[in-house]
C-alpha positions as CSV (number, residue, x, y, z in Angstrom):
1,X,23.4,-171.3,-56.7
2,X,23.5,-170.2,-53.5
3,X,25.3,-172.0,-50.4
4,X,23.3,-173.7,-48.1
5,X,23.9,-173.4,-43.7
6,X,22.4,-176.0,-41.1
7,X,22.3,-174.1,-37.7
8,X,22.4,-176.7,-35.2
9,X,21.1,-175.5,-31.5
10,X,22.5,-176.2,-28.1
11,X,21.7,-178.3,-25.5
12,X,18.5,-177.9,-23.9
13,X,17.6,-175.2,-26.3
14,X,15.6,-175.4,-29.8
15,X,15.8,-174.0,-33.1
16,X,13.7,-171.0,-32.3
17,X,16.9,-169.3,-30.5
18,X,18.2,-168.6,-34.0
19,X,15.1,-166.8,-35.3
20,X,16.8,-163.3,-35.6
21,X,19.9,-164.8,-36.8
22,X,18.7,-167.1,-39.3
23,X,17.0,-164.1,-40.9
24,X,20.2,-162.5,-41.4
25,X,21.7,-165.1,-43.2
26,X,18.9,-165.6,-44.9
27,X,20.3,-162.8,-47.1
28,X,23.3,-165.1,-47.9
29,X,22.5,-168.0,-47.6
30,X,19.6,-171.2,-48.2
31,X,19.3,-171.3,-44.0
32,X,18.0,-174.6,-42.6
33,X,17.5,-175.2,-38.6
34,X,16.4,-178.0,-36.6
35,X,15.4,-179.1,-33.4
36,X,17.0,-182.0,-32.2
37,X,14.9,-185.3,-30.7
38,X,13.2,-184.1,-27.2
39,X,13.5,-180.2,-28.0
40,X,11.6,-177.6,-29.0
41,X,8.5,-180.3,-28.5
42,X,10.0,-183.1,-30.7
43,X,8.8,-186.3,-29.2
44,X,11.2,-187.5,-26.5
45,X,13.1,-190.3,-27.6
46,X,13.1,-194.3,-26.3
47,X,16.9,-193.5,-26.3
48,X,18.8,-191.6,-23.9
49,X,19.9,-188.6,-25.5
50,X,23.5,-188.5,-26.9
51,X,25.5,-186.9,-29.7
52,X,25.2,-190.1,-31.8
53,X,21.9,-189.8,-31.4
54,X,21.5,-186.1,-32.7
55,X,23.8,-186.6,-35.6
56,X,21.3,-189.4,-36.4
57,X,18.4,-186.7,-36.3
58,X,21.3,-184.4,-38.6
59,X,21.7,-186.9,-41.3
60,X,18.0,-188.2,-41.3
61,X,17.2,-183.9,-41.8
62,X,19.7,-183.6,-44.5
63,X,18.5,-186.6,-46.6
64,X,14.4,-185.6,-46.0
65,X,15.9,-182.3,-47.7
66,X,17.8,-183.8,-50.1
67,X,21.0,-181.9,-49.3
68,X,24.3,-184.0,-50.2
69,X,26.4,-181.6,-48.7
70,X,26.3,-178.5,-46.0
71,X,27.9,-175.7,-44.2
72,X,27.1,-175.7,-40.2
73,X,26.8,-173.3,-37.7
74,X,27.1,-175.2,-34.5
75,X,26.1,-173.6,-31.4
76,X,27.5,-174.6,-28.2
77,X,26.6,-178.6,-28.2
78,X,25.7,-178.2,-31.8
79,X,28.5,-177.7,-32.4
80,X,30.0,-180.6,-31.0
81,X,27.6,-182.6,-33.2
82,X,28.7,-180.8,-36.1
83,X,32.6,-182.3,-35.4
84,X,31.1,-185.4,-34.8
85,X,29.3,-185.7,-37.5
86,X,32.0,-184.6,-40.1
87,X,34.0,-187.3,-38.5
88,X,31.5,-189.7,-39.1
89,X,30.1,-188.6,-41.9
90,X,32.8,-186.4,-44.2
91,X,31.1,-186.1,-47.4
92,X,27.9,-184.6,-46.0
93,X,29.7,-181.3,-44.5
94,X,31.3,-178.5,-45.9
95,X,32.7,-176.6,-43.4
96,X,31.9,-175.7,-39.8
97,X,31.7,-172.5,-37.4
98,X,31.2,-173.6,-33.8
99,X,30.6,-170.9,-31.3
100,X,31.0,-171.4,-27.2
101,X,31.5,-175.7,-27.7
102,X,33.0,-177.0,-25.0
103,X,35.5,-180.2,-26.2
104,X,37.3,-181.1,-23.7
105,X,34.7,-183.7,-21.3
106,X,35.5,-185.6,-18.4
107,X,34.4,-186.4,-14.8
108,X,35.3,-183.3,-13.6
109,X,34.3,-180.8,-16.2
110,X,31.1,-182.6,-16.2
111,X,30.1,-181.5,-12.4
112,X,30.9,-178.2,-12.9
113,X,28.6,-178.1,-16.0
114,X,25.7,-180.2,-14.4
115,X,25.5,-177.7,-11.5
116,X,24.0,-175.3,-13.8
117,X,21.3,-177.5,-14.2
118,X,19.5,-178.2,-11.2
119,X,15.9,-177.5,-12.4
120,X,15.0,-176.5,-8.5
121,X,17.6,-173.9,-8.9
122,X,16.4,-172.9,-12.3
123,X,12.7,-172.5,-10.9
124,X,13.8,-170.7,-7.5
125,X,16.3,-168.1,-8.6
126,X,16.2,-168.7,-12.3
127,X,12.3,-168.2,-13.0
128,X,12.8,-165.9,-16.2
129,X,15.1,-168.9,-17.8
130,X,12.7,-171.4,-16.4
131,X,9.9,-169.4,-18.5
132,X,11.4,-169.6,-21.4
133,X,12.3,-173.8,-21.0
134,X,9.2,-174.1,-20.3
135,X,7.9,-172.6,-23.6
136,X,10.9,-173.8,-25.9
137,X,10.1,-177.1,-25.2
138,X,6.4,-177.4,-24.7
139,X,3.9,-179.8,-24.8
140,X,7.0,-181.3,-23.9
141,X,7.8,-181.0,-19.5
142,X,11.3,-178.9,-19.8
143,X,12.3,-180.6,-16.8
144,X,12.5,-183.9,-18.4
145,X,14.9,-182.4,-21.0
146,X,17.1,-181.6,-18.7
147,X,17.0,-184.9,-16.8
148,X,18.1,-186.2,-20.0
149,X,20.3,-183.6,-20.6
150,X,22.2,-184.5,-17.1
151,X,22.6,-188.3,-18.2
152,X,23.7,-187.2,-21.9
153,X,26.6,-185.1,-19.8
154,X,27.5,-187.5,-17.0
155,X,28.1,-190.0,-20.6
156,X,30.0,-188.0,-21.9
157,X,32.2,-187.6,-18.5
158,X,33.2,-191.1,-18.4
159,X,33.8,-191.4,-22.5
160,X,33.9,-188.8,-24.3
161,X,32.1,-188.8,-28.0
162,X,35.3,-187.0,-30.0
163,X,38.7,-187.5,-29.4
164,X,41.8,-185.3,-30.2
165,X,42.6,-188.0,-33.0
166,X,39.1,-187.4,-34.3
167,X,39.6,-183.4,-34.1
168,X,43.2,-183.9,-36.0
169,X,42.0,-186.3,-38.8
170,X,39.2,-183.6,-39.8
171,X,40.2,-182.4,-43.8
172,X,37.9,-179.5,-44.1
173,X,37.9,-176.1,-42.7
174,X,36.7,-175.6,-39.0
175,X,36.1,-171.9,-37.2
176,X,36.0,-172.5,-33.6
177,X,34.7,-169.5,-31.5
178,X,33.9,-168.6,-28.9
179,X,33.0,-165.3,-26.6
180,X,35.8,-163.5,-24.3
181,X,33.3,-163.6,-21.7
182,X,32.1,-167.6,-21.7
183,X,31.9,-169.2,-18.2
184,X,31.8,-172.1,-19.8
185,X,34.3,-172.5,-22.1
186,X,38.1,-171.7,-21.3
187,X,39.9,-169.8,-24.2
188,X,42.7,-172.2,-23.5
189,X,40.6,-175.1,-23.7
190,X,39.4,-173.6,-27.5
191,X,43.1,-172.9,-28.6
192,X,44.4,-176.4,-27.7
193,X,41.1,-177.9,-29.9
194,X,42.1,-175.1,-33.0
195,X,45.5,-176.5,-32.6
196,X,44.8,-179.9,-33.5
197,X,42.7,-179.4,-36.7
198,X,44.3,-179.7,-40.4
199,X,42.5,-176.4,-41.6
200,X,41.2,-174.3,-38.2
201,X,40.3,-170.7,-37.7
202,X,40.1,-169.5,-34.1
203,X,37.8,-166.6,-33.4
204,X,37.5,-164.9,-30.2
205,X,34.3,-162.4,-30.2
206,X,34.6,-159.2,-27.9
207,X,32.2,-158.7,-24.8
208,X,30.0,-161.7,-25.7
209,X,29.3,-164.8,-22.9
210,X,28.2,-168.1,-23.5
211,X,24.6,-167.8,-24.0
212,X,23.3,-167.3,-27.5
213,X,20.3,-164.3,-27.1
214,X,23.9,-162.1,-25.9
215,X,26.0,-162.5,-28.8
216,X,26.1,-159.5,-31.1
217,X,23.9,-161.0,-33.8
218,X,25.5,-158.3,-36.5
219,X,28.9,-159.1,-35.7
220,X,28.1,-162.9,-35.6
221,X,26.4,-163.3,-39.0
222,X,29.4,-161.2,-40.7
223,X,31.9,-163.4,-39.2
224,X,29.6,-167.1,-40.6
225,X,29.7,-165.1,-43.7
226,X,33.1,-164.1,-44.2
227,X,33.8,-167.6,-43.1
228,X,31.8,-169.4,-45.2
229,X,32.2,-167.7,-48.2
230,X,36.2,-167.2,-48.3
């Protein structure tokens, strides 16, 4: 029976980033993706967004599936959810491979982060990135998921959803990666969160940055592989 892998998108993306990637597991493994609530056109929610929220939309994906238990591939804020979901929820997660999740959340690191999403600098220098928002997300107006997006962040400034207890507690084995050539993720800040975890695996991939369409696709699926099989 083969394994089954949840990939789990970052914020402000949508499942569809993982098209090409997803059909290279697919030769490995059962591969399931999902958008989270207010991306990739999923009806925005009553709710502000927040990772609670999205490992609600996890959980409510795994039991319309009827999966008890699953591997995750966690992408950037996916894989944050990921953590806090196997915190929350232990028995529904096998293991987990972040790539480019940023753990460490406060007042400050949220500025910095939030700048990169001024949707008046997206539209006047960005237009290309804008483009494909606007399509990721359609019917729904991209610009409102990253309003949302904003308010989910400067949440997460003033309390952060995981803590280093949470990360330390976790009893099943966690890969966290990340590229050599992220801008938004220190490698420091990646080693300290490896460091706390019971059964962690740091990988650092060569020449890759933070966003998703760069990473060597190849080179990524053979690492979730090895992982996830060993």
């Amino acid at each position: 029976m083969r394994e089954k892998l949840l990939i789990l998108h970052g914020a402000a993306g949508s499942k569809d980033r993982f098209e090409k990637l997803g059909k290279r597991l697919e030769k490995h493994f059962d591969v399931f993706k999902l958008n989270f609530s207010g991306h990739g056109g999923e009806p925005i929610p009553e709710e502000s967004f927040g990772i609670e929220l999205f490992s609600r939309d996890v959980i409510a994906f795994l039991n319309k599936h009827e999966i008890r238990k699953v591997n995750i591939f966690g992408f950037s804020m996916g894989g944050f959810v990921a953590i806090y979901l196997a915190s929350n929820f232990p028995d529904r997660v096998s293991k987990i491979f972040t790539l480019g999740t940023k753990f460490n959340w406060n007042k400050e690191t949220v500025k910095q982060e939030i700048k990169l999403l001024d949707v008046e600098v997206i539209e006047e220098k960005l237009p290309a990135y804008a483009k494909e928002l606007r399509e990721l997300h359609q019917p729904i107006d991209w610009k409102i998921v990253i309003s949302k997006t904003v308010e989910m962040l400067q949440e997460m400034g003033r309390k952060n959803p995981l803590t280093d207890l949470d990360l330390s507690e976790l009893d099943i084995p966690v890969l966290i990666g990340m590229g050599d050539r992220d801008n938004l993720v220190i490698i420091e800040e990646s080693v300290f969160s490896y460091r706390l975890l019971k059964k962690g695996q740091l990988l650092i991939l060569p020449d890759t940055p933070h966003p998703i369409h760069n990473a060597n696709e190849k080179l990524l699926s053979q690492e979730i592989k090895r992982f996830m099989q060993d």
